[in-house]
C-alpha positions in Angstrom: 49.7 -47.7 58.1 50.0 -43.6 57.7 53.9 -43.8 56.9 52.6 -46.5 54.7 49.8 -44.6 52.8 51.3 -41.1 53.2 55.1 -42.9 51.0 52.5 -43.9 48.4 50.8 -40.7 48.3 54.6 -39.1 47.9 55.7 -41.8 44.9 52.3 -41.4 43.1 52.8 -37.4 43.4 56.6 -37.5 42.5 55.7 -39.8 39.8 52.9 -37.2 38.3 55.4 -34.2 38.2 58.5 -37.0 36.3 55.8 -37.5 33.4 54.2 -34.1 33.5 58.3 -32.7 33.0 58.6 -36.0 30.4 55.8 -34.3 28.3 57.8 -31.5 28.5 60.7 -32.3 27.2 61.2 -31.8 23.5 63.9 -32.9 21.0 65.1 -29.9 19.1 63.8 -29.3 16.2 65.5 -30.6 12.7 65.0 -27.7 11.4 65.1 -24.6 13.7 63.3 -21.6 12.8 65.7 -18.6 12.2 65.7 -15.3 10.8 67.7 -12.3 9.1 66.9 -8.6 9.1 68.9 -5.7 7.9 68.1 -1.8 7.2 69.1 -1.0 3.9 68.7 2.8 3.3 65.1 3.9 5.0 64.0 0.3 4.8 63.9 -2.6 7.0 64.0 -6.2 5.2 62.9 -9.1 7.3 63.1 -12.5 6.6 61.9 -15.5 8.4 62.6 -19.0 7.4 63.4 -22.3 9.3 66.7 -24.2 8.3 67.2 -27.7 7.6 70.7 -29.4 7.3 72.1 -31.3 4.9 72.8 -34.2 7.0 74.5 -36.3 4.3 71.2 -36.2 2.0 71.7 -35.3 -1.8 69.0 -31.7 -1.5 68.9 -30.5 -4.8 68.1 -32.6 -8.2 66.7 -35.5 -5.3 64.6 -34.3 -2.6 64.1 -30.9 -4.0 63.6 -31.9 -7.6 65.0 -30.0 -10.3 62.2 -27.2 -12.2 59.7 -28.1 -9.3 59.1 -24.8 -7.3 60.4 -25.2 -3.6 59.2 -23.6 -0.2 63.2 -22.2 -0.2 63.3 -23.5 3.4 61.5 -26.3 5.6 58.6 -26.5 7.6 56.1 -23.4 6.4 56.7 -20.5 3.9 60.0 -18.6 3.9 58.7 -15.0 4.2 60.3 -11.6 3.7 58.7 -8.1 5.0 59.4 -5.2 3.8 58.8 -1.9 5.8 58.9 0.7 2.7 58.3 0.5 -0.8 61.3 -0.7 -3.2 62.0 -2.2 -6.6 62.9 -5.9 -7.2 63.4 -7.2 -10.5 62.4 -3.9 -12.0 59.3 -3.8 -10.4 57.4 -1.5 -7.6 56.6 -3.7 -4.9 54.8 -2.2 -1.7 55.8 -2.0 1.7 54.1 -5.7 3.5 54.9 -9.6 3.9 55.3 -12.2 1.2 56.7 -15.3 0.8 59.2 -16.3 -1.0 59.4 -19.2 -3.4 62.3 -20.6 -5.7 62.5 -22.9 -9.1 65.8 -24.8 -8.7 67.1 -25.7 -11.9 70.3 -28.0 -12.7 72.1 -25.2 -14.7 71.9 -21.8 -15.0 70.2 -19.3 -12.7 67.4 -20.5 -10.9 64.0 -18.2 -10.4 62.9 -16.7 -7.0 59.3 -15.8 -6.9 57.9 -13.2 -4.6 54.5 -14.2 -4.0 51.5 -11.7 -3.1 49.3 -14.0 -1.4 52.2 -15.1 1.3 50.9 -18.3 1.2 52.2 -21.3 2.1 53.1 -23.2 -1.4 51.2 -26.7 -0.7 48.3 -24.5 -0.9 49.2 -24.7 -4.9 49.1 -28.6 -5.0 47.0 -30.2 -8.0 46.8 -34.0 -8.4 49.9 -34.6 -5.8 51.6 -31.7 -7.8 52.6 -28.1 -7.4 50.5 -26.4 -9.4 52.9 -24.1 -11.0 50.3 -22.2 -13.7 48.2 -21.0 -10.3 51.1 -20.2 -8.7 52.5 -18.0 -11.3 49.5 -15.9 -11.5 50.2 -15.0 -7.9 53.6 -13.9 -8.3 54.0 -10.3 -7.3 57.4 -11.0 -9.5 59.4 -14.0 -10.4 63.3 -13.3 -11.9 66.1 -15.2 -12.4 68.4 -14.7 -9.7 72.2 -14.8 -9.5 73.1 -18.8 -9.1 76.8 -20.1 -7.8 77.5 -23.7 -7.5 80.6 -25.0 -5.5 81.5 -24.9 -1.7 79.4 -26.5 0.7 76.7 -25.0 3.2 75.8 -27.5 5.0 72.4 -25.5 7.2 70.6 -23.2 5.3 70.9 -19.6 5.5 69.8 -16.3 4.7 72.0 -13.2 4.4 71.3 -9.9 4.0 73.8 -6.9 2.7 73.9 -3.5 3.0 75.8 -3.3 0.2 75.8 0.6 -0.5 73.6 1.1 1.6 70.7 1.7 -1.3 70.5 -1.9 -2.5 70.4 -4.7 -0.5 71.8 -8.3 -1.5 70.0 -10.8 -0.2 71.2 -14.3 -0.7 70.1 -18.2 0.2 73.0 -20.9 0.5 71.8 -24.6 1.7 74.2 -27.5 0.0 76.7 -26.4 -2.7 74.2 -23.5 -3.9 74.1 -19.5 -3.6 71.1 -17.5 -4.8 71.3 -14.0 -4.5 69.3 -11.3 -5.5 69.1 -7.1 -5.1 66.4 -4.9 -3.9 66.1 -1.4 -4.5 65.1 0.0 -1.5 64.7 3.7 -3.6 67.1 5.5 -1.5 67.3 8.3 -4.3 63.3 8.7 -4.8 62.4 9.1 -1.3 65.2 11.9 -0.7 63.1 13.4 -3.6 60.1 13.2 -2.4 61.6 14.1 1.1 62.5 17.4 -0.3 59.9 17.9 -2.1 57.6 17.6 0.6 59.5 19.9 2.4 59.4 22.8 0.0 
C-alpha cells in the first residue's frame, strides 16, 4: 500500500513539473524583436523594431495599404534614439527617443515621419482609421525619403551607415522596398563649439 501511494505521489509530482515546463514552452515569435545601432560622428543612433517576414503575403498596396501611415515594423512602434543633437530633413532635432512612422505610397518616394510623442500609432485611430491630421501635428518632421523598388527582402530590416562618418544612412527594406534616409549628426558644429569652449 506505501509503494502503492508513494508511485502515485511520484506520477502526480512528475506530472506537475511536464505541465509547469509545457507552460513554458513558447513558439517563437513571428516576428522577432531586433535592433540596429551605429555611432556616426559623436552620436549614437539606435533603433529598435520587431521584424515580420514576408511569408508569401503580398505587404505593401494589401496589408499595408497604399497612403495609409504604417507602424514601419510589427508588433509596437519602431523607435529610433538619438544620443546627441543632429539634423534630419533640414531640421534640429534633440538628442531623445521617437518613433518612427512611414506613408507607403505606390510610386514615388514614400514619407518617414519622426514622431515627438514616441507613441505607438493605434493611439491615432479615429472611426477604425488612422487619424492622419492628429498625427501630423505630432510629427517632429515628416520628409520624403529616398524609395527603390526591385529585389526582394524577404524579413524586415534596418541598417544603419556610417557613411563619412558625419551622416548616417539609415535605411528600411521588408518585400521588394528600400527606404533610406540621412541624418546629420553635426560633426562640423560640435568641433566648433568644441573649440570654442576650449578657448
Amino acid at each position: 500500500m506505501k509503494h502503492t501511494k508513494l508511485f502515485a505521489l511520484t506520477v502526480l509530482v512528475l506530472f506537475a513539473c511536464s505541465l509547469s515546463a509545457f507552460a513554458q514552452l513558447q513558439t517563437p515569435a513571428l516576428s522577432p524583436a531586433a535592433s540596429v545601432s551605429q555611432v556616426v560622428g559623436f552620436t549614437k543612433i539606435s533603433i529598435d523594431y520587431s521584424s515580420p517576414a514576408v511569408r508569401g503575403r503580398q505587404i505593401f498596396g494589401d496589408i499595408e495599404k497604399w497612403d495609409v501611415t504604417w507602424r514601419a515594423g510589427a508588433n509596437l512602434q519602431t523607435t529610433i534614439e538619438l544620443s546627441t543633437d543632429v539634423s534630419i530633413a533640414g531640421k534640429n532635432v534633440r538628442a531623445g527617443k521617437y518613433s518612427i512612422f512611414m506613408t507607403p505610397t505606390e510610386s514615388g518616394d514614400w514619407t518617414v515621419h519622426i514622431n515627438s510623442k514616441g507613441v505607438w500609432i493605434y493611439n491615432y485611430m479615429k472611426d477604425g482609421k488612422i487619424d492622419e491630421e492628429a498625427l501630423a501635428k505630432d510629427d517632429l518632421v515628416s520628409f520624403k525619403a529616398t524609395t527603390e523598388r526591385g529585389g526582394n527582402t524577404e524579413r524586415l530590416v534596418y541598417t544603419i551607415s556610417a557613411n563619412d562618418n558625419k551622416t548616417a544612412l539609415v535605411t528600411m527594406a521588408w518585400e521588394s522596398i528600400k527606404v533610406t534616409f540621412p541624418i546629420d549628426t553635426q560633426v562640423d558644429q560640435k568641433m566648433e563649439q568644441f573649440k570654442s569652449q576650449l578657448n
